[in-house]
C-alpha positions as CSV (number, residue, x, y, z in Angstrom):
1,X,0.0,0.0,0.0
2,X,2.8,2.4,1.1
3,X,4.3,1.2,-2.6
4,X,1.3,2.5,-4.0
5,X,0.9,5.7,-2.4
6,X,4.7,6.4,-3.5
7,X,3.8,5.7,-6.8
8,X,1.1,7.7,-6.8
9,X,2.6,10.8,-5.6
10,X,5.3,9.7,-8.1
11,X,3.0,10.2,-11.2
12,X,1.7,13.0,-10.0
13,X,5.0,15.1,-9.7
14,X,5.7,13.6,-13.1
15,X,2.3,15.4,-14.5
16,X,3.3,18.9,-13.0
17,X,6.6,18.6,-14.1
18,X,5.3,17.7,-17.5
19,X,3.2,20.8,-17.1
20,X,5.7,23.1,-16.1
21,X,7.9,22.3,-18.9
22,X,5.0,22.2,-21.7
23,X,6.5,24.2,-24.5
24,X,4.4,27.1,-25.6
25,X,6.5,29.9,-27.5
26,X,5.4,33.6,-27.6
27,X,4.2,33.3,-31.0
28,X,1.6,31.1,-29.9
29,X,-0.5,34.5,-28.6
30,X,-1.7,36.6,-31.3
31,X,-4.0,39.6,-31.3
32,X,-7.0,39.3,-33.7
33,X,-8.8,42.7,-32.9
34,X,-9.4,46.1,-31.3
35,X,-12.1,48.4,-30.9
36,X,-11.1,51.4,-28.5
37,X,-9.5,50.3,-25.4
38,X,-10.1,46.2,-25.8
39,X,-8.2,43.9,-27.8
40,X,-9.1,40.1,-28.9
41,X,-6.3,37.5,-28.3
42,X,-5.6,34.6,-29.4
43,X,-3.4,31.3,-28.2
44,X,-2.8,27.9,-28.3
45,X,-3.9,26.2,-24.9
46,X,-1.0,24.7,-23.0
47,X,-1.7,20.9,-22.3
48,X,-3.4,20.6,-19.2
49,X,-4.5,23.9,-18.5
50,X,-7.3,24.6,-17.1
51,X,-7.7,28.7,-17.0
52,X,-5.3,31.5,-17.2
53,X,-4.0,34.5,-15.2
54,X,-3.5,37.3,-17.2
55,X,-1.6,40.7,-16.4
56,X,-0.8,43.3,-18.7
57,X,1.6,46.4,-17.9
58,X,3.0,49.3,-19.9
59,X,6.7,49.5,-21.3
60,X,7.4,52.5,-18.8
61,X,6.5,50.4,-15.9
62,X,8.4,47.3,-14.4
63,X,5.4,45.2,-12.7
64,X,2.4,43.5,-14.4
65,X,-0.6,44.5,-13.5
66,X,-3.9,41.3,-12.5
67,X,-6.4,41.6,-15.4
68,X,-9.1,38.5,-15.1
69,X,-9.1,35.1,-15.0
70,X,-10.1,33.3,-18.2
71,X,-11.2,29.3,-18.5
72,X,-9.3,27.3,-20.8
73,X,-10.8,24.6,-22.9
74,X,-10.3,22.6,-26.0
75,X,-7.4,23.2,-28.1
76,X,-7.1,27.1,-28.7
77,X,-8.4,29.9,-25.8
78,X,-9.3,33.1,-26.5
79,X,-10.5,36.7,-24.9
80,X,-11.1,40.1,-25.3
81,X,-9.3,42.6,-23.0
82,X,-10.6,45.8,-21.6
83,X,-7.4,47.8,-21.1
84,X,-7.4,51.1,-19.2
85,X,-6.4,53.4,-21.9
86,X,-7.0,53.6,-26.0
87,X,-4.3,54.4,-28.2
88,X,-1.4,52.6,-26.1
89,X,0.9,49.8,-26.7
90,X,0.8,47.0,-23.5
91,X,2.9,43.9,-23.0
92,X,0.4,41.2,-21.8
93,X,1.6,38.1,-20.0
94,X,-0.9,34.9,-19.6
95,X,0.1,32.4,-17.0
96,X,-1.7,28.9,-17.1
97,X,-2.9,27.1,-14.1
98,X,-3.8,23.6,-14.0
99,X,-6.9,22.4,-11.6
100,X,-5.0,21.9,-8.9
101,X,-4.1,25.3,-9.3
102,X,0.1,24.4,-10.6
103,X,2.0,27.3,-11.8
104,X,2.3,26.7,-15.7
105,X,5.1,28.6,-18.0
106,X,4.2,32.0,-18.7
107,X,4.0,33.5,-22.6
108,X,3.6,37.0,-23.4
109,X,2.1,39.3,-26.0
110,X,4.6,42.3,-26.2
111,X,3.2,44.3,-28.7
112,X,-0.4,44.8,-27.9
113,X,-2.0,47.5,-29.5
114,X,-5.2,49.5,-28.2
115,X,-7.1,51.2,-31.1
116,X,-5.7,54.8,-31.3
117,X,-7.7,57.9,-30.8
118,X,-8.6,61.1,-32.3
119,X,-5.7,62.6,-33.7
120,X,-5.8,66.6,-33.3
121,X,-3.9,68.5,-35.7
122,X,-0.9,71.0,-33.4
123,X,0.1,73.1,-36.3
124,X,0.7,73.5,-39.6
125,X,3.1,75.6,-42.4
126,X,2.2,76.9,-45.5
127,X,4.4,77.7,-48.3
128,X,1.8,78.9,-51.5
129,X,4.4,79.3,-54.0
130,X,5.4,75.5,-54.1
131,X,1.6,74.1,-53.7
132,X,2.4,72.4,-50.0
133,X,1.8,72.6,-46.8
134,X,3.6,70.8,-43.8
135,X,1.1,69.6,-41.2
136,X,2.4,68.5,-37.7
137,X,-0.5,66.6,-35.2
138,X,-0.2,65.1,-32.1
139,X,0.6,61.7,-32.3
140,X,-0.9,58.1,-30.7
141,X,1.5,55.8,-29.3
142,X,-0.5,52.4,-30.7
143,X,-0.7,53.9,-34.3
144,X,2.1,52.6,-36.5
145,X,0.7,55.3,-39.3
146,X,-1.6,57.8,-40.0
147,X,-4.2,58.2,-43.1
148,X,-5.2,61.5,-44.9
149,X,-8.4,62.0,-47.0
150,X,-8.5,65.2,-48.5
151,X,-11.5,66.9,-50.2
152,X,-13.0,70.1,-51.2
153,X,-15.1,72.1,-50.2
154,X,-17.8,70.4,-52.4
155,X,-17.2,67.1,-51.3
156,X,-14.4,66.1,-54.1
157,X,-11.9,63.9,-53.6
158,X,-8.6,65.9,-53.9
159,X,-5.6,63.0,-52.3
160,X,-5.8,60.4,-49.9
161,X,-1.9,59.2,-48.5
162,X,-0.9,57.5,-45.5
163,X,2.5,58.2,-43.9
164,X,4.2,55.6,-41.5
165,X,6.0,56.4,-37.9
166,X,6.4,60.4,-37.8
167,X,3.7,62.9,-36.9
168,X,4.4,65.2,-39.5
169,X,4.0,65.3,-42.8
170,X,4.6,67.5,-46.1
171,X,1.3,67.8,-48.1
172,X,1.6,68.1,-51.8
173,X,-0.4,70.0,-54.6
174,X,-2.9,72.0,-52.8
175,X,-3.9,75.2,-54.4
176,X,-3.4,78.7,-52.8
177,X,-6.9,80.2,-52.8
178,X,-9.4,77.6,-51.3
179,X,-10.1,75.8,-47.9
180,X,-9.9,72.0,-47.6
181,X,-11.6,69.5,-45.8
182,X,-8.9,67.2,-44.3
183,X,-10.2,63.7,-42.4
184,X,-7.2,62.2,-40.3
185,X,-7.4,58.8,-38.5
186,X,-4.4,56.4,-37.0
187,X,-4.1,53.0,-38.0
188,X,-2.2,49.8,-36.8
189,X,-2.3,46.2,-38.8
190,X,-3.3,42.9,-37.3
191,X,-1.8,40.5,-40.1
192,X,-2.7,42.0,-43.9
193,X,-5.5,44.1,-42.1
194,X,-5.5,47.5,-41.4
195,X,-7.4,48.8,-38.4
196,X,-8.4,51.9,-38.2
197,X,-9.0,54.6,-35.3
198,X,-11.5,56.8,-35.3
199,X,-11.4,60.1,-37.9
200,X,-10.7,63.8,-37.1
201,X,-12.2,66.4,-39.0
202,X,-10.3,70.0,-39.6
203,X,-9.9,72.5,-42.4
204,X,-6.5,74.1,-44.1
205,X,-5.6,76.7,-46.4
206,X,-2.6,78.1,-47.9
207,X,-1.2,81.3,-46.0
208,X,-2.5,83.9,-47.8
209,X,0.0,85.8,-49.9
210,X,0.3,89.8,-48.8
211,X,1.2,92.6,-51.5
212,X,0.9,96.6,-51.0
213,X,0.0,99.6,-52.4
214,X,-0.4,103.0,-51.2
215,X,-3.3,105.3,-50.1
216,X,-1.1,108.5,-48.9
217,X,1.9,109.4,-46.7
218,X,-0.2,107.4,-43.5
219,X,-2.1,104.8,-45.1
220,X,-1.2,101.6,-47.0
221,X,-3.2,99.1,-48.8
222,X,-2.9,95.4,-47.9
223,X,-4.1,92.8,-50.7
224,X,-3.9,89.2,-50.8
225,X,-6.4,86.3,-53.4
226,X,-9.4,85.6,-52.5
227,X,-9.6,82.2,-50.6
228,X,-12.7,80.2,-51.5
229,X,-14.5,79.2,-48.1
230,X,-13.3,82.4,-46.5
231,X,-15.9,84.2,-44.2
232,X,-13.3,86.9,-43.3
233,X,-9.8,88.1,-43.0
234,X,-7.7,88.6,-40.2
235,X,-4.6,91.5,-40.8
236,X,-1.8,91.2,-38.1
237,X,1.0,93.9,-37.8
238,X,4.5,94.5,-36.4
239,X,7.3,96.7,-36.7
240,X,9.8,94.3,-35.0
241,X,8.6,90.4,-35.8
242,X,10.5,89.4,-32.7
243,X,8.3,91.1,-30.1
244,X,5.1,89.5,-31.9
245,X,2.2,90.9,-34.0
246,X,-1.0,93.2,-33.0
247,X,-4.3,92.5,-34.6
248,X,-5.1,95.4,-37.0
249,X,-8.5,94.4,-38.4
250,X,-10.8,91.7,-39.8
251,X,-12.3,92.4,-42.7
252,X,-15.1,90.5,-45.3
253,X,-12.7,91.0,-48.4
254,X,-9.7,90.7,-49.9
255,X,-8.1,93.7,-48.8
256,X,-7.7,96.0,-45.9
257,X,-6.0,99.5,-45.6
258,X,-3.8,100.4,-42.7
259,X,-4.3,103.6,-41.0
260,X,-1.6,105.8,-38.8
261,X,1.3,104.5,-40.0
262,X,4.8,106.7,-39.2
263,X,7.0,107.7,-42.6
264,X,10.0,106.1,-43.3
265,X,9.3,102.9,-41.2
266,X,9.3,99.2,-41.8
267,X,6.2,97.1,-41.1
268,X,5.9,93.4,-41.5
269,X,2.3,91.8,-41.7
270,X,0.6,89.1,-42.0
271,X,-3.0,88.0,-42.8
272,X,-5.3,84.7,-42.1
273,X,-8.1,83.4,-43.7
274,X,-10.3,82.3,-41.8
275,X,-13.4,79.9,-42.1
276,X,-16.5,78.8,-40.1
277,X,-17.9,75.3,-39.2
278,X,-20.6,75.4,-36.6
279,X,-19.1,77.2,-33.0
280,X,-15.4,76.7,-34.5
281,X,-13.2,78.5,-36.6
282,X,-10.5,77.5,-38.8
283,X,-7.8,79.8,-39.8
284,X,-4.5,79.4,-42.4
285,X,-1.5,79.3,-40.8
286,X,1.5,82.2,-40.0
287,X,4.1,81.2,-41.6
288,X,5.6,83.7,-43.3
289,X,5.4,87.8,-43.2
290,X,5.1,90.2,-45.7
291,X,7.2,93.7,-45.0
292,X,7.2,97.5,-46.5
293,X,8.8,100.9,-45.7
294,X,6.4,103.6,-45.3
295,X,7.1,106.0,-47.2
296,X,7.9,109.8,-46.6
297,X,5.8,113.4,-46.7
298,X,5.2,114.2,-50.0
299,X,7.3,116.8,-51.3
């Protein structure tokens, strides 16, 4: 009997050893979806588990973080994760446990990618005379990429482009002269399949280009294209750029003249276009300025 008992014990330290050392590489979990801040995962169940502890942390932090507990049943196990933040990148580790609650090998997911967010554009640079603008946005961590779709302002399709890693981007062969409807959106890919984040909505425009003329010895003209889309015109002015610009006027056209100015001083300006969409306004960027000399009394 005592024989029997060893042999018992025996068979069962042979199973949790065989369980313990049950190969399962990393490879074996796979992500198969997101949608915000949950993922789906997928892996091959280790032989003779019976659930799984899993723990996920960020690569900024050393510990792992308790999840849930997931069952494990047939040959493949699978679960959908709700993760504390969208638009991150976690490691996730799943432990197996067999029912009498052995410690199996751990695997981990170390790229695990929440769906990113809205992407808000930061700023942008015009330059009219080559047809491009560079746009810079705030980036998500979990995006590996970001997709622009570009229209009109009647709804035509003008370029769509995707650019990889950076959040910037030069944006080629857009007119001077009109608005443009710009939709943004990160992605990631889950095998051949991209998934995308939900889309961001805002509106560009080339930096209007300034020219002058004058009215008398204390007044110049400011003209610059129409810009289709334009409700008004903002006209900013400085006579050193490195102490900043005043707001002279906003005006409904295309022009704007520029009262009590001093003879035989430089002014630099600038002017934005700017366009309405329900409470917000869109304006074209500062990137360059325009400068003149007054000029003196007449004789």
């Amino acid at each position: 009997m005592k024989k029997f008992r060893c042999l018992l014990a025996g068979a069962a330290f042979l199973v949790c050893l065989l369980f313990l050392a049950a190969p399962v590489s990393a490879s074996s979990v796979r992500q198969t979806g997101a949608s915000g801040a949950t993922v789906d995962l997928s892996w091959k169940r280790q032989e003779k588990a019976a659930y799984y502890k899993i723990y996920y942390k960020l690569a900024s932090e050393r510990a792992y973080h308790y999840l849930k507990d997931v069952k494990a049943s047939g040959e493949n196990c699978a679960a959908s994760l709700k993760l504390p933040k969208a638009g991150r990148i976690y490691r996730i580790q799943l432990v197996p446990y067999d029912q009498s609650k052995r410690k199996g090998t751990a695997v981990s997911l170390t790229d695990c990618r929440t769906l990113p967010g809205k992407i808000s554009l930061r700023s942008q640079k015009s330059y009219a005379t080559s047809k491009s603008m560079k746009l810079y946005w705030n980036g998500e961590e979990s995006a590996k990429g970001y997709e622009f779709y570009v229209t009109d302002l009647a709804g035509g399709l003008v370029k769509r482009c995707k650019t990889e890693g950076k959040a910037s981007m030069t944006m080629t062969g857009l007119d001077a002269g009109e608005f443009y409807r710009v939709r943004i959106r990160g992605y990631f890919s889950i095998g051949k399949k991209n998934i995308y984040g939900p889309a961001s909505y805002t509106y560009i425009a080339q930096q209007p280009r300034v020219k002058f003329k004058w009215a008398s010895h204390c007044v110049v003209g400011a003209y610059w294209p129409d810009v289709l889309g334009a409700i008004n015109y903002t006209v900013y002015m400085s006579e050193n750029p490195s102490r900043g610009f005043k707001k002279v006027t906003t005006v409904p056209q295309a022009e704007a003249y520029i009262p009590g100015l001093r003879r035989d001083r430089k002014y630099y300006v600038y002017v934005k276009a700017n366009l309405r969409k329900g409470q917000k306004t869109y304006a074209s960027p500062k990137t360059h300025y325009y400068s003149f000399r007054m000029q003196g009394d007449e004789s």
